[in-house]
C-alpha positions as CSV (number, residue, x, y, z in Angstrom):
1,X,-14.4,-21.6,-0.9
2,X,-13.1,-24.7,0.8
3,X,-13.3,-24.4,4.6
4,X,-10.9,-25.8,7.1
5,X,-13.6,-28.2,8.7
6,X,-13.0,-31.2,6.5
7,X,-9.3,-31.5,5.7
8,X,-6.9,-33.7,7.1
9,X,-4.0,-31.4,8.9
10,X,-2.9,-34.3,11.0
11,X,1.2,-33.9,10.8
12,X,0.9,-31.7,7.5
13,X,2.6,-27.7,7.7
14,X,-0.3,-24.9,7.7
15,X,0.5,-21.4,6.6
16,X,-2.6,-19.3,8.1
17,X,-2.6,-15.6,7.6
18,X,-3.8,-13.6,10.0
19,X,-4.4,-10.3,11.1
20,X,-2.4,-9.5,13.6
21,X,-2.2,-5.9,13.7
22,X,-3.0,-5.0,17.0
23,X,-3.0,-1.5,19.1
24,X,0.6,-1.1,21.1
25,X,1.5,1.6,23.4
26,X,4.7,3.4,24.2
27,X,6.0,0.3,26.0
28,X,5.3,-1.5,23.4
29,X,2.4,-3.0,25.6
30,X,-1.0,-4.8,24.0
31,X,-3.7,-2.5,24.1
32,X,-6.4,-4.9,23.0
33,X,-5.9,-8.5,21.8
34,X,-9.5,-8.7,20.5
35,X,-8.0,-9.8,16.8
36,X,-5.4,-12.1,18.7
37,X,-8.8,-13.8,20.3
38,X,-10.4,-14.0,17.1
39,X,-8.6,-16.3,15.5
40,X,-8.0,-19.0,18.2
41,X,-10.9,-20.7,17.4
42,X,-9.1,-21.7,14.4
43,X,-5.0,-22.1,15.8
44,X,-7.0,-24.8,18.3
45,X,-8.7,-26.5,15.6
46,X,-6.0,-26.8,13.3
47,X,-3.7,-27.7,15.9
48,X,-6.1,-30.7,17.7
49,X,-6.2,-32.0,14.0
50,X,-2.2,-32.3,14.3
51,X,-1.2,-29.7,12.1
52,X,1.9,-27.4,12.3
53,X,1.0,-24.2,12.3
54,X,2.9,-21.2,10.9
55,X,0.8,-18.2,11.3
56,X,1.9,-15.0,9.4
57,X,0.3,-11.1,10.1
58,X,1.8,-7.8,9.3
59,X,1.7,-4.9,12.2
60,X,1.7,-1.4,11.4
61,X,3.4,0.4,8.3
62,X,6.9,-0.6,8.2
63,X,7.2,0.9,4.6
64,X,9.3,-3.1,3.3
65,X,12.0,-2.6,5.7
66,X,12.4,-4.0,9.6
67,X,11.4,-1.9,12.1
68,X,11.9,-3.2,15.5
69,X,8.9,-1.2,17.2
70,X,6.8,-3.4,14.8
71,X,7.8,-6.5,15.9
72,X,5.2,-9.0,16.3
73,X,7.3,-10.3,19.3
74,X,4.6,-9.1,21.8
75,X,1.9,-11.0,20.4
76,X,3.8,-14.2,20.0
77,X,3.6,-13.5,23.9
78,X,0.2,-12.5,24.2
79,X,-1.0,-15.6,21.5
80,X,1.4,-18.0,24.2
81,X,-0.7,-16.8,26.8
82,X,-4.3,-17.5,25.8
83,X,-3.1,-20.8,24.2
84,X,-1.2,-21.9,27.5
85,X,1.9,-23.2,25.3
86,X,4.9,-21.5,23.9
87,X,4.5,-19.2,20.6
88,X,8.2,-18.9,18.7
89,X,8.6,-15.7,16.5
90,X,10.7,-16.5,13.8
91,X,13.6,-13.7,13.0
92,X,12.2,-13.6,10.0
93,X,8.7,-14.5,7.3
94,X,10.8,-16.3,4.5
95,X,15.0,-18.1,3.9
96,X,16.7,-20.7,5.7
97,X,16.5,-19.5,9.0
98,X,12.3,-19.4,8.8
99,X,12.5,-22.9,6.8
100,X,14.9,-24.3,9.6
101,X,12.4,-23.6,12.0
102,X,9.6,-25.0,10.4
103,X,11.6,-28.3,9.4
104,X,11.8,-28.8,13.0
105,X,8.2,-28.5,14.1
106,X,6.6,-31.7,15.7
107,X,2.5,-31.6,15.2
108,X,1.1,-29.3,17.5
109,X,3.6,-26.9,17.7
110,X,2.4,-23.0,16.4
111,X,5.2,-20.7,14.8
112,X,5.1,-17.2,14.3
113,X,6.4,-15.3,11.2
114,X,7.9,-11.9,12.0
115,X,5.9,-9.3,10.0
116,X,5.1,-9.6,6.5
117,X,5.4,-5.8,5.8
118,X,9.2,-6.1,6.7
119,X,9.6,-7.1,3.1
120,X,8.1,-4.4,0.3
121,X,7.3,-7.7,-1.9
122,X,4.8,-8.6,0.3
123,X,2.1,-5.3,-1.0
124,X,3.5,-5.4,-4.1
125,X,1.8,-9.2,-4.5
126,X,5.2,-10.3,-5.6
127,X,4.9,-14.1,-6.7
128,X,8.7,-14.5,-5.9
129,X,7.7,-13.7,-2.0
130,X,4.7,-16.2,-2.4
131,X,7.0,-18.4,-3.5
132,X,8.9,-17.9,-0.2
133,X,6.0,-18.7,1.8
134,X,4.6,-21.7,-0.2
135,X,7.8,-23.0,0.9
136,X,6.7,-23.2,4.1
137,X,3.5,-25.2,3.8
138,X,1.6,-28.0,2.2
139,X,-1.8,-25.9,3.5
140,X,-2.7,-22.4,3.1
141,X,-5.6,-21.2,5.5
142,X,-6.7,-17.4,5.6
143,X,-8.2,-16.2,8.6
144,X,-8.0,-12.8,7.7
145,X,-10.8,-10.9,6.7
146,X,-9.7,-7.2,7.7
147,X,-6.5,-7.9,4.9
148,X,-9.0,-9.7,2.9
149,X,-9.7,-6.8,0.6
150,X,-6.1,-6.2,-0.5
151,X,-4.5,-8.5,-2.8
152,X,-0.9,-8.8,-0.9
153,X,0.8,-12.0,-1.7
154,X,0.1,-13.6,1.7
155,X,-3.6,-13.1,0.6
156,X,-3.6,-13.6,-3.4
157,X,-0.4,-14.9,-5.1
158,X,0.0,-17.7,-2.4
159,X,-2.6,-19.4,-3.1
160,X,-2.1,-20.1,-6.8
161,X,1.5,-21.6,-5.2
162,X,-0.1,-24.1,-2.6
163,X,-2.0,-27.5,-3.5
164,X,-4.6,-26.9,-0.7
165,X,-6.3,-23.8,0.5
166,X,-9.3,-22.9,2.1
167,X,-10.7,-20.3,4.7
168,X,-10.8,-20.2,8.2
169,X,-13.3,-20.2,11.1
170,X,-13.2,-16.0,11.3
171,X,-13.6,-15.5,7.7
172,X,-16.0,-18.2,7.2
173,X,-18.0,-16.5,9.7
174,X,-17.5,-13.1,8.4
175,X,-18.8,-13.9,5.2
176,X,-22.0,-16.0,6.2
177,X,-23.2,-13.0,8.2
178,X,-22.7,-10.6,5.6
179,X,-24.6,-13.2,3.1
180,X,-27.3,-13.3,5.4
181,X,-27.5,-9.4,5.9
182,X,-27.5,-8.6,2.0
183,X,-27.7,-11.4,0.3
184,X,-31.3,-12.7,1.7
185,X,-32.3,-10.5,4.8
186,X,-35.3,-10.6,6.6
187,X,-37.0,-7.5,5.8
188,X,-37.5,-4.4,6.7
189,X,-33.5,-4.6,6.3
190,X,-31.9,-1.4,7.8
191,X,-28.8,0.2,6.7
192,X,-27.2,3.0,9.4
193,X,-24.1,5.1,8.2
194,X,-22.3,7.0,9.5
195,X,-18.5,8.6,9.8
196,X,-17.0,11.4,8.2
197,X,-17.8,11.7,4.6
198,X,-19.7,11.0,2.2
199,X,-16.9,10.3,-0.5
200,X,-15.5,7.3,1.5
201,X,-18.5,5.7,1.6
202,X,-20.3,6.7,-1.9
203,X,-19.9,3.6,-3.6
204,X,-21.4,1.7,-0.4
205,X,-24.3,4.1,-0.2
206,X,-24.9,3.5,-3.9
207,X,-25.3,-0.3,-3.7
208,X,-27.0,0.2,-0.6
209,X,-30.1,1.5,-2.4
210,X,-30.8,-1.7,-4.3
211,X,-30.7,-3.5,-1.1
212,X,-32.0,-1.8,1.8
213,X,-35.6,-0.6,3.4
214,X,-34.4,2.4,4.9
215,X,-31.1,4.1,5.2
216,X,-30.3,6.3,8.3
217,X,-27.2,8.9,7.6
218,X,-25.4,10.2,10.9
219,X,-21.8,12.0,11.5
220,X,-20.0,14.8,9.5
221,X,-21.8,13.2,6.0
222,X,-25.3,13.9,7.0
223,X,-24.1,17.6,6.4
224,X,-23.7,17.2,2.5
225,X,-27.3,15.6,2.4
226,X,-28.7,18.3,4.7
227,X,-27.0,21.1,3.0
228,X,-28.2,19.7,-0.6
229,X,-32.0,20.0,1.5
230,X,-31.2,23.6,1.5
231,X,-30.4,23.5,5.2
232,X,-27.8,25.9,6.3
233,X,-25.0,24.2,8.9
234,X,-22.8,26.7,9.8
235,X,-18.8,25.8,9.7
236,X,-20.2,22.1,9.6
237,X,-17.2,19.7,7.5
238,X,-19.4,19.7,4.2
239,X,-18.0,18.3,0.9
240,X,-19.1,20.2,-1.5
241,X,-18.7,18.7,-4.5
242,X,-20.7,16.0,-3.5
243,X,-23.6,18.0,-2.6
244,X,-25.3,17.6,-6.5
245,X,-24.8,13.6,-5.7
246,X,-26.0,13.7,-2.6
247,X,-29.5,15.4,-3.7
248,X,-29.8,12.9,-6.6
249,X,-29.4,10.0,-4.0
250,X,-32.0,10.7,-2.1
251,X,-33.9,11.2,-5.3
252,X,-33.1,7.6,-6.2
253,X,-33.8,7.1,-3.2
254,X,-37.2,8.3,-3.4
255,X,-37.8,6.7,-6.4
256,X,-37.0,3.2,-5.1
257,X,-39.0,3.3,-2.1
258,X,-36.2,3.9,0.5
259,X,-37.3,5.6,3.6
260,X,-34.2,8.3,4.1
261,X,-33.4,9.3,7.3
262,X,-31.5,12.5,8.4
263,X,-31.0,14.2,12.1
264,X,-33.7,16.9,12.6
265,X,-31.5,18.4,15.7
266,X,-27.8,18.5,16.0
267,X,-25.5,19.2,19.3
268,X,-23.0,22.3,18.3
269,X,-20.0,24.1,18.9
270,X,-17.9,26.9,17.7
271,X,-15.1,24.9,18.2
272,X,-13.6,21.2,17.4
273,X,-12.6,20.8,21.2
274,X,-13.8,19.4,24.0
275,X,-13.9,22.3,26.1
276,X,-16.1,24.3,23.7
277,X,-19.3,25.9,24.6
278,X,-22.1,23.3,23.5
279,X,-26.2,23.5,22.9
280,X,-28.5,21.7,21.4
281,X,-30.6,23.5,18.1
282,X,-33.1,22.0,15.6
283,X,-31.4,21.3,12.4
284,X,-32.9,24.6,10.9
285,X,-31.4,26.9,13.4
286,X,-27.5,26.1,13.3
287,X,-25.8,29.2,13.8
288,X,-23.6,30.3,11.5
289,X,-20.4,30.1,13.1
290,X,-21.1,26.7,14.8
291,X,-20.5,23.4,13.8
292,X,-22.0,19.8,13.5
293,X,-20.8,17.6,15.7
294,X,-23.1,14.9,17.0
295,X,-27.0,14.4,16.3
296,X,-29.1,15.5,18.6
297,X,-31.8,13.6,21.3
298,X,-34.8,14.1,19.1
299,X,-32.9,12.7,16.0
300,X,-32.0,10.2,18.5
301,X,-36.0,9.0,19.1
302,X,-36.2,9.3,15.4
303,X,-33.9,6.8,14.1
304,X,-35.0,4.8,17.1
305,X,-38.4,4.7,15.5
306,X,-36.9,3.8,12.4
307,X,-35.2,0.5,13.5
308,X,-38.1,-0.3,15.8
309,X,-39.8,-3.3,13.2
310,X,-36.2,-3.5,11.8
311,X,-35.4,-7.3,10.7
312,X,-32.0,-7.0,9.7
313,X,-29.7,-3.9,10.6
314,X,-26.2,-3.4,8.8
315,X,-24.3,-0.3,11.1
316,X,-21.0,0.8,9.6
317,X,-20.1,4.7,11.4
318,X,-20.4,7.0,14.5
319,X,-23.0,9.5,14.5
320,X,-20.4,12.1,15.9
321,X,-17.5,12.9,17.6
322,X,-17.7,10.1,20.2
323,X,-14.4,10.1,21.4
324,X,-15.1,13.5,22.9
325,X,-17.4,13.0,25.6
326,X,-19.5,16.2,24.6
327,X,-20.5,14.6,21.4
328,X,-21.1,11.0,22.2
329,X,-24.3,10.7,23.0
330,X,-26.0,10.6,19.7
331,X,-23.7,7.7,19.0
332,X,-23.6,5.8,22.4
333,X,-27.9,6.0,22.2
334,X,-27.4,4.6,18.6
335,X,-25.4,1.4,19.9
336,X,-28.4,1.1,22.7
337,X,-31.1,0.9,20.3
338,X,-29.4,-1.0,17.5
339,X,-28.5,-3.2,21.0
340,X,-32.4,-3.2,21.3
341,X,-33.6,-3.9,18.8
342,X,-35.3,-7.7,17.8
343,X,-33.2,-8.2,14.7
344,X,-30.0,-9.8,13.3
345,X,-27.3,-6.9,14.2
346,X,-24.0,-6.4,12.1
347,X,-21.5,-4.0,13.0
348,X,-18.2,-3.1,11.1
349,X,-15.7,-1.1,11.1
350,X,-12.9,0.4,13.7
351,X,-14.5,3.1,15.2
352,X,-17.7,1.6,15.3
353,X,-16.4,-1.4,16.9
354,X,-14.7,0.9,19.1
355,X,-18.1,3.2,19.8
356,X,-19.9,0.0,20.6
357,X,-17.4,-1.9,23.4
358,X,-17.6,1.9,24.8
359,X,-20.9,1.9,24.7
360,X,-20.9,-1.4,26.3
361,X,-23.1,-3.1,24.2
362,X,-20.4,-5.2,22.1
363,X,-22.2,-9.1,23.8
364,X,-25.8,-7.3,22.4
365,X,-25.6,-7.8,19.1
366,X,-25.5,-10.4,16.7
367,X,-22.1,-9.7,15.3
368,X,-19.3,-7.2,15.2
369,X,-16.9,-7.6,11.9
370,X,-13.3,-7.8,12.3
371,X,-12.9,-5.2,9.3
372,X,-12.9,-2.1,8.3
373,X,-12.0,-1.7,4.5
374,X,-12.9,-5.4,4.0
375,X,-16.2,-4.3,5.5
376,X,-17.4,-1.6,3.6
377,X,-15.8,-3.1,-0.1
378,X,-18.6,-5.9,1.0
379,X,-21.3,-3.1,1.2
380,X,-20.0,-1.5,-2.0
381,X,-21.0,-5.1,-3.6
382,X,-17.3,-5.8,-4.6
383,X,-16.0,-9.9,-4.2
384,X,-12.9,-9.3,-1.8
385,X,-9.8,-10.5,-3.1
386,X,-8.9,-13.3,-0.7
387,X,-12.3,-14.4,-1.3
388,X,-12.1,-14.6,-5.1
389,X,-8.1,-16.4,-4.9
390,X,-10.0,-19.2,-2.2
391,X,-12.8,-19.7,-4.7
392,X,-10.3,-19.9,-7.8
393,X,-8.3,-22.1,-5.7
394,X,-11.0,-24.4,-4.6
395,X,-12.1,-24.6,-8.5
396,X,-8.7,-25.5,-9.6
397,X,-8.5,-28.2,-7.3
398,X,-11.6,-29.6,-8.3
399,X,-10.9,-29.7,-12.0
């Protein structure tokens, strides 16, 4: 891929996608501009090289029609704010009124697009749409790497419609990391997953297992691995049609040298609510009627243990419920000792972003991804979409 650190934006028209999509409450309020922070690194250099820069993000799931509670209006506000200079929102991503705007931008200046997903073209990849936003630009930058595993046209078609494209500072980033975490790790190289189930993150798990040293399993999937152990867990979420894969994983497992790691205790409850009765039980003695529903504090030491010489450690998934406070521990201890731990820490995804800046270790690791989907399509081994249209765009231009 082509980077934005050596072209020559001075007085040319940038189209950078970005993402955008931020958390708004009933007052239509910013809830956390982390995503609008992570991209100013690259607004500021684009826009000290002289560039005019049109930034376009979708927000929510409009469904391809306007809806004015997704208007990106409040972060063309928020964006003004941290950049000290005024942010227009365009009424609109693509037509005359959008190119107006743009044909009246000095160097310096940074547009908004309304949202993207106000059109249906736009997840469809329609090249007619691309064409809309080409348009707009002589540049195409994306900056995007939690939309980078969709191919929407502001992410693939574009960029067979623009001369010049490259990536910016946030997915540049994004990418080196991840290189560095599975591509060439320092060894032992530790993989913790966690999250719901298993089927979501099969594929992941699967490529894992040519990569990794060890491989830690936490959350609501540990129960398909445990139950295919032969361990009984009660009215523990368990997909059972995975249970046969499950057992043949940590055969291959086995078989490759992988240490596997599951909880040996578990905190439970007869009930998915807060309120509910909770104790503590070796993984052997789950009551029948109870539930899963965070590890417990000697599985806790455990995987502690287990990341203790740990080089490299990859962390995608809670270990439990941690947004009720009963059944956070197991996860808050887990972003302490990955925290701790003397190796290169990567963490990805939403609600293990979220776990972590709760647990308030977010500034003590190495790096925390901006994606979710984008994320764990890296950790399946798959080339994300927006990566493979910069590369095929960078080759084209070459040729």
């Amino acid at each position: 891929m082509k980077t934005i650190r050596n072209i020559d934006f001075s007085g040319k028209r940038v189209l950078c996608r970005v993402d955008f999509n931020v958390p708004l409450d009933e007052n239509q309020c910013i809830t956390d501009d982390a995503r609008i922070r992570a991209v100013v690194p690259t607004i500021t250099h684009m826009v000290s090289k002289g560039a005019k820069v049109i930034l376009a993000s979708h927000l929510g799931r409009p469904k391809g029609k306007p809806v004015p509670e997704m208007s990106l209006s409040p972060v063309a506000d928020r964006l003004g704010e941290i950049l000290g200079k005024v942010v227009k929102l365009a009424p609109d991503c693509i037509g005359p009124e959008v190119a107006a705007l743009v044909a009246a931008m000095v160097p310096g200046d940074v547009l908004l697009l309304e949202n993207l997903r106000f059109h249906a073209a736009e997840q469809k990849n329609d090249d007619a749409f691309a064409a809309g936003l080409a348009e707009l630009c002589d540049i195409y930058v994306n900056d995007a790497f939690a939309v980078s595993h969709r191919p929407d046209a502001s992410v693939e078609a574009v960029t067979r419609q623009v001369p010049v494209c490259a990536a910016g500072l946030l997915l540049e980033r994004e990418i080196e990391f991840f290189k560095r975490a599975m591509g060439a790790p320092q060894r032992p190289l530790v993989a913790v997953i966690g999250g719901a189930k298993v089927s979501s993150k099969l594929a992941a798990l699967t490529n894992m297992l040519d990569h990794v040293d060890k491989l830690i399993i936490g959350g609501a999937m540990a129960n398909t691995f445990l139950k295919a152990k032969g361990v009984g867990v009660g009215k523990s979420k368990v997909e059972e049609d995975l249970v046969e894969t499950a057992a043949k994983m940590m055969k291959t497992a086995a078989e490759k040298g992988v240490r596997f790691y599951l909880p040996v205790d578990a905190v439970v409850a007869p009930l998915f609510d807060e309120k509910a009765p909770v104790k503590m039980v070796p993984i052997e003695e789950i009551p029948e009627e109870w539930m899963v529903l965070d590890i417990g504090p000697a599985s806790s030491i455990l995987f502690s243990q287990a990341l203790y010489d740990a080089k490299t450690i990859v962390w995608n998934g809670p270990m439990g419920v941690f947004e009720m406070a009963p059944f956070s521990r197991g996860t808050m201890a887990m972003a302490t000792h990955i925290a701790d731990a003397h190796a290169l820490s990567i963490v990805g995804g939403g609600d293990t972003d979220a776990a972590l800046h709760q647990a308030g270790e977010t500034d003590r690791v190495s790096y925390v991804s901006t994606g979710g989907g984008a994320f764990l399509e890296l950790l399946e081994g798959k080339t994300l979409p927006a990566v493979a249209a910069l590369e095929a765009a960078a080759a084209r231009s070459a040729d």
